[in-house]
N, C-alpha and C positions, 0 to 999 in steps of 0.2 A: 847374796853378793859374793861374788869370788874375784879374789887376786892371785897371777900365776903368771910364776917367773918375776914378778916385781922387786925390782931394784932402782932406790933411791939413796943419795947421801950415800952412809957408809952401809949401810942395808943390802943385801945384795939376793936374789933370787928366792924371796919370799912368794909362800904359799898358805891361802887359808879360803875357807869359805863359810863367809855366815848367811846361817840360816835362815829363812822368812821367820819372823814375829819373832828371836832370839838379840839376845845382846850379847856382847864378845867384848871381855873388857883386855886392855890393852895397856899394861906399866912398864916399868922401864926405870935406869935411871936418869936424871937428866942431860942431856946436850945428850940423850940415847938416839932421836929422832924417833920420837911418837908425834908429834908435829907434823915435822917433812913428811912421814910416814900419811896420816890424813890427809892432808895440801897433795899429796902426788894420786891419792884415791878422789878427791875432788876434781883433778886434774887441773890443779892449780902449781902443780914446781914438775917440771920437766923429771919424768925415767922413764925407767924402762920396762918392760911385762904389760902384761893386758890385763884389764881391771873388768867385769861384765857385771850385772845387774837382769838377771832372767835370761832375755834374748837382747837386752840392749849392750851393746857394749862403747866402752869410753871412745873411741874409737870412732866409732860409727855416724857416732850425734855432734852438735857443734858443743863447744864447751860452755857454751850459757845452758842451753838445752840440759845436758849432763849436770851441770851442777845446782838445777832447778828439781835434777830427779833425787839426784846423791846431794843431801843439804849437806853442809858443814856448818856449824858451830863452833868459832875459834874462842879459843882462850880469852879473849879481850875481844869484841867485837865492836864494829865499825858502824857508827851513828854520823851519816851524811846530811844531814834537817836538822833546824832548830827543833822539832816539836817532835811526842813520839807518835802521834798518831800519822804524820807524813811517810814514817815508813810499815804504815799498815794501811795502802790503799784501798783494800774490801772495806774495811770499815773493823772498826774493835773484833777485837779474833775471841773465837772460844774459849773458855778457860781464865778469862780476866781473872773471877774471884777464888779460882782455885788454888791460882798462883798469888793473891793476896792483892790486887789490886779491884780496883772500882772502876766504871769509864771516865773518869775525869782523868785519868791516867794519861787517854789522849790528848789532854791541851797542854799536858807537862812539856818542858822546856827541858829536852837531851841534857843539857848542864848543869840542871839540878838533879839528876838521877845521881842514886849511890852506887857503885862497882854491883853488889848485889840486885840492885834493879836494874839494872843494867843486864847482867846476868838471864834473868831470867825474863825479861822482856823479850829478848834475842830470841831464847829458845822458844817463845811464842810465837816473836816473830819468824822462824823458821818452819814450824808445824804450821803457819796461817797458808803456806805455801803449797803445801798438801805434798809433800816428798815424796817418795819411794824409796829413801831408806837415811838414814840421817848418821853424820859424823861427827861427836862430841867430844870437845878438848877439854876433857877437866871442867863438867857442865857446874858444878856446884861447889868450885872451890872458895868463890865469894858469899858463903850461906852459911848462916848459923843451923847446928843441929836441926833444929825445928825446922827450918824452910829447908835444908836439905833432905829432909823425911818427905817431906811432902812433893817434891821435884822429882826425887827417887819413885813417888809412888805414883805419879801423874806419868813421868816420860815411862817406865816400865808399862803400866795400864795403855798406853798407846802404841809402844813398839806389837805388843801381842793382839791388840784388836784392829792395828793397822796390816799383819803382817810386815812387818820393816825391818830390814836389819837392823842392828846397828852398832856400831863401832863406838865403844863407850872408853876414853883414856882417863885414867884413875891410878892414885895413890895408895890409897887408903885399903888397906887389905879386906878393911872390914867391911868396903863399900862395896866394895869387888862381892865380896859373899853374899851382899842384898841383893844385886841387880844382874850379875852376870850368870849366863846357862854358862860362859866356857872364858877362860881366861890366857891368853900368849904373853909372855915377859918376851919385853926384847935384851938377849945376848949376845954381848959382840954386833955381828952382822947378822943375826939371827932370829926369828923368833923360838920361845922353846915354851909349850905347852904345861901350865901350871893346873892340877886337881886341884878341881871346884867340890867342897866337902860341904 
C-alpha cells in the first residue's frame, strides 16, 4: 500500500509505503491525527493525495468496493444487530477459539459483550471479510496482557501469510517492538521515521 502527497486535517503531503506481509506502526500524540490519518486511507474523511493498493487505486473503485479491500478497524466499533452472529453472514469465522470464544458466541446479544469482546470480535469480523490489507486503530487497547499476546500473535501470523499490509496505530513502545517491521511518529504535520531496534 502506498500513500503519496496525502494530506489530511493538519497533516499535510505525507508519504509512505507499506510493504506486502509487513506491519507499519503508527504513534503520535493525541488529537495528532492517527485516526483522520486511517478514516482518509479507508476513504472514509475527505483529502487529498492518492492512496493505491498494487494496481488498485482509491480512486478508481467505488468506496464500498475500497473499503472492503482496505478493512479499517476503528477504535470503538460499530454493532448495527441485536445478535453477534448477524454480522457475520458466512456463518462463525475462523479463529473463534483462538481468539477465546466458542460458537455460542453467535446467539450473544451485542449488549452483553465487554469493550474487549467487543474488540476482538470486530477484528474477526473484519478478517471474515478476506481484505487486502487491513487499518487498526489501537487493536488491543481494551486487552489484558494475556489476550493482547495472543491478538498480537494471531493478526502478525496473518498479515505475513496473507501478504497484507497493514497500518497498525499503537501507544505502547513496547508493542510497536512486537509487531512492527517499521514505525512513523506523527510530528507537527509530519511523519518522521522512528528505528525499529
Amino acid at each position: 500500500m502506498r500513500a503519496q502527497a496525502l494530506s489530511v486535517g493538519a497533516l499535510s503531503a505525507i508519504d509512505f509505503t507499506i510493504e506486502p506481509g509487513c506491519i507499519l506502526a503508527l504513534s503520535g500524540p493525541s488529537g495528532s491525527g492517527k485516526s483522520r490519518l486511517l478514516r482518509a486511507l479507508a476513504d472514509l474523511d475527505p483529502h487529498d493525495g492518492s492512496v493505491a493498493l498494487g494496481e488498485l487505486t482509491q480512486t478508481g473503485v467505488t468506496g464500498h468496493r475500497w473499503r472492503q479491500t482496505v478493512m479499517m478497524v476503528p477504535a470503538d466499533s460499530q454493532w448495527w444487530a441485536d445478535t453477534v452472529g448477524e454480522h457475520f453472514p458466512a456463518g462463525a469465522p475462523n479463529d473463534l477459539d483462538t481468539l477465546g470464544f466458542g460458537p455460542e458466541v453467535m446467539d450473544w446479544q451485542v449488549s452483553r459483550l465487554s469493550s474487549g469482546e467487543k474488540q476482538r470480535l470486530a477484528l474477526l469480523r473484519a478478517v471474515a471479510h478476506q481484505p487486502r490489507a487491513l487499518l487498526l486503530d489501537e487493536p488491543t487497547a481494551n486487552l489484558d496482557p494475556d489476550t493482547t499476546a495472543i491478538v498480537e500473535a494471531w493478526l502478525t501470523g496473518l498479515a505475513r501469510h496473507h501478504r497484507w499490509p497493514v497500518l497498525w496505530v499503537a501507544h505502547d513502545p513496547a508493542q510497536i517492538q512486537r509487531v512492527a517491521n517499521a514505525h512513523l511518529r506523527i510530528a507537527g504535520k509530519q511523519l518522521e521515521a522512528v528505528p525499529c531496534s
